[in-house]
N, C-alpha and C positions, 0 to 999 in steps of 0.2 A: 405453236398455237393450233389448235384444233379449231377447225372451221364448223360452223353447224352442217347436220347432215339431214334432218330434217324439215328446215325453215321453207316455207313455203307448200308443207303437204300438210303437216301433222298440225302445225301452228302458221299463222301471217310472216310470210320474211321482211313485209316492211313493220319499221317500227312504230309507227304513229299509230297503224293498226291493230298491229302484237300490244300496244300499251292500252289501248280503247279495250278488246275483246277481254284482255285477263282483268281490267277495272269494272269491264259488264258482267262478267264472273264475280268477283269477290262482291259488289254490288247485292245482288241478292241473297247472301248468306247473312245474317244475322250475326255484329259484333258480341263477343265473346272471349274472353280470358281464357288464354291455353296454359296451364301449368306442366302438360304433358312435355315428355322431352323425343317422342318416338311414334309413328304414324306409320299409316297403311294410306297409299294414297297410288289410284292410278295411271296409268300412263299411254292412253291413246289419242289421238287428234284430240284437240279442245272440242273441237263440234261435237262430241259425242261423250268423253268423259272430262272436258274442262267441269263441266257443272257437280260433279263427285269432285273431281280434284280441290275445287274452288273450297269445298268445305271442312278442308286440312289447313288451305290456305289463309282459308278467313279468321283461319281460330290463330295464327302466326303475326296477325295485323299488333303493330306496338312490338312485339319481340327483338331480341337481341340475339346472338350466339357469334361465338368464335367459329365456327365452321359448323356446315352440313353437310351431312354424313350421308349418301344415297344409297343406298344397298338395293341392288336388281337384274335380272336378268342378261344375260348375253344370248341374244336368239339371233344372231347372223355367224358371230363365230364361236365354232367349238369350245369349249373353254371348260377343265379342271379346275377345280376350287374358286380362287378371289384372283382380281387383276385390278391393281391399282394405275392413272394414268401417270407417265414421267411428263408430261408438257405443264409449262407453269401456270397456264391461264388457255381458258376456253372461250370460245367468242360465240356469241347470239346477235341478231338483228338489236339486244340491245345494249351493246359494249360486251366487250370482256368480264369475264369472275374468275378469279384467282383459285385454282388450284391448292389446297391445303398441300403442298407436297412433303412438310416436313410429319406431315400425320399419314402419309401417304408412306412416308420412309419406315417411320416406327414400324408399321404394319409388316412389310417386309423384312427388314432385323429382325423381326419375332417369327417370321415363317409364318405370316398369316392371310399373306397375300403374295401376289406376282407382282413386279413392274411392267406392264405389261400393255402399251396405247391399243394396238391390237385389235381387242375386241370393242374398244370403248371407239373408234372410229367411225363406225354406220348404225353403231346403238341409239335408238329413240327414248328406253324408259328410263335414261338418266337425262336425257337433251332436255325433252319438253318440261321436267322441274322447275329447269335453270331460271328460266322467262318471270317465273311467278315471285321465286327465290329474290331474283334481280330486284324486281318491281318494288319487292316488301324492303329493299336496303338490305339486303345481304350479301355479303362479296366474297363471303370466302365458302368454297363446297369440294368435295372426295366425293367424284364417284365412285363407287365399288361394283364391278360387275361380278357376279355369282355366276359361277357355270356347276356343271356335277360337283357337290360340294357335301362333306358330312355335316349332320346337322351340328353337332356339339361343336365342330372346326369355325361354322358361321356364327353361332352363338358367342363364340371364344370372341372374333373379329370385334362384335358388335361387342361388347363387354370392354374392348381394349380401346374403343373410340368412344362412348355413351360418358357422360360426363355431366354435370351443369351449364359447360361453356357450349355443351353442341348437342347441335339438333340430328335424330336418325329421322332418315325417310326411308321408308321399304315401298317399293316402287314395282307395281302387281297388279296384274288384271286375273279377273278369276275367270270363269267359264268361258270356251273360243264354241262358236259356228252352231251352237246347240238353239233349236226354236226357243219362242219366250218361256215357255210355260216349262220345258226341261231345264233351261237357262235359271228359272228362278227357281226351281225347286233345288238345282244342285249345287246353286252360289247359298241357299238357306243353308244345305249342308255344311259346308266350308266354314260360311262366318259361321257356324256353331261349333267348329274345332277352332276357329280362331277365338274366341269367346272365352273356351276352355283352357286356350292358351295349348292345345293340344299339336302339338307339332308333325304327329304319328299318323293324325286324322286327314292332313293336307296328302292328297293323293296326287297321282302323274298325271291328271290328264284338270283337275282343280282350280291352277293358279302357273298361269308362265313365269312368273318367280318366284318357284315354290319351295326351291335351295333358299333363297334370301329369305320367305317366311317362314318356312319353318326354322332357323335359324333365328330369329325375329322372335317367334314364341318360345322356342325354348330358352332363348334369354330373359324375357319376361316371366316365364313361368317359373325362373330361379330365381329373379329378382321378386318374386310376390307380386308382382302388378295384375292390373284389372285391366281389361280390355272393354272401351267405349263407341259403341258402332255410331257412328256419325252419317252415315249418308248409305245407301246402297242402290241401286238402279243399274240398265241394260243399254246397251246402242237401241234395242228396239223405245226404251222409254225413253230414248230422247231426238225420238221420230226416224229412223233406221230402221231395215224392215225386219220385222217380226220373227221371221222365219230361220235367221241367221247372227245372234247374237252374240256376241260381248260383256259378260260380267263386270261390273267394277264397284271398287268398294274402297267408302273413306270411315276411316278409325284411329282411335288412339289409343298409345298403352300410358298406365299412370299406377 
């Protein structure tokens, strides 16, 4: 069992609270039917990008799926290609969620991931999902950490998970530590390769899970999908100072 490693910084470790802040989140998003099967949704503290996130989540309200899919970053440890967790269930401040392990296995029989707890141990951009995931009645989620990865390798991954029965979340924040005004002019960049579905266009310094997105578009971009920008804002826009931002950005591919 994987212990949360975040609860109490990035999200409430208690849950009466954790249950109040992500229903004051989904609260002001506008209900709305998702047909989409696959989203860009970020992953910092709720105080700062719950209200982006909120707007992936909101479009998820009534949904169903056999498992979600998280594809995102490893920024604590090193990590080559994909790492899937072997533990069967993850706990949050609110209960346990089951582990997809048997879609977890496949991925490794195909060489398209690691078994690998590892890096999934002190990761935030798959933890703080979970909470929202929970909330909406979903119990079964894979995360997938992305480390140096080729793109066509994550594209493959994401191709061999996507389905009707399951939901992808690509779990990303775009621009780090750049003022508002450079912040917003160079997250405009970005969503317009993500837009294009342009995978080539996401650069190193872009998007901290920029292996899982470009991976993310180039699978979209094969499958003919459209990409729907839903929400986009900075830590500075939601009262975080100015000087030092945070991109984030909520989308859909369809």
């Amino acid at each position: 069992m994987r212990p949360p490693a975040v609860a109490g910084s990035f999200y409430p470790a208690d849950p009466d609270e954790l249950r109040s802040t992500i229903r004051r989140l989904l609260a002001a998003v506008p209900e709305e039917t998702a047909p989409e099967s696959a989203f860009i949704v970020p992953h910092a503290g709720y105080r700062w990008s719950g209200p982006t996130a909120a707007q992936v989540y909101g479009r998820l309200r009534g949904r169903s799926a056999q498992s979600v899919v998280i594809v995102g970053p490893a920024h604590r440890v090193p990590l080559r290609g994909a790492a899937v967790p072997t533990q069967p269930a993850w706990a949050t401040p609110l209960g346990d969620v089951t582990i997809d392990t048997e879609l977890a296995a496949r991925l490794v029989a195909q060489g398209l991931a690691a078994a690998d707890d590892g890096p999934h141990g002190p990761e935030h951009a798959h933890e703080v999902q979970v909470p929202f995931l929970q909330l909406l009645g979903f119990s079964k989620v894979l995360p997938v950490c992305v480390g140096v990865a080729e793109t066509d390798a994550v594209a493959a991954l994401i191709e061999a998970v996507a389905g009707p029965e399951t939901l992808v979340l690509c779990s990303t924040d775009l621009s780090h530590y750049l003022t508002q005004e450079r912040a917003e002019a160079a997250d405009a960049r970005t969503v317009g390769a993500i837009e294009r579905l342009d995978a080539a266009g996401i650069g190193e310094r872009d998007a901290c899970g920029r292996y899982a997105l470009r991976g993310l578009l180039a699978w979209g971009n094969a499958r003919g999908q459209a990409v729907r920008v839903l929400h986009r804002a900075t830590s500075g826009d939601e009262g975080g100072p100015r000087d030092r931002v945070v991109g984030y950005l909520a989308a859909a591919l369809s």
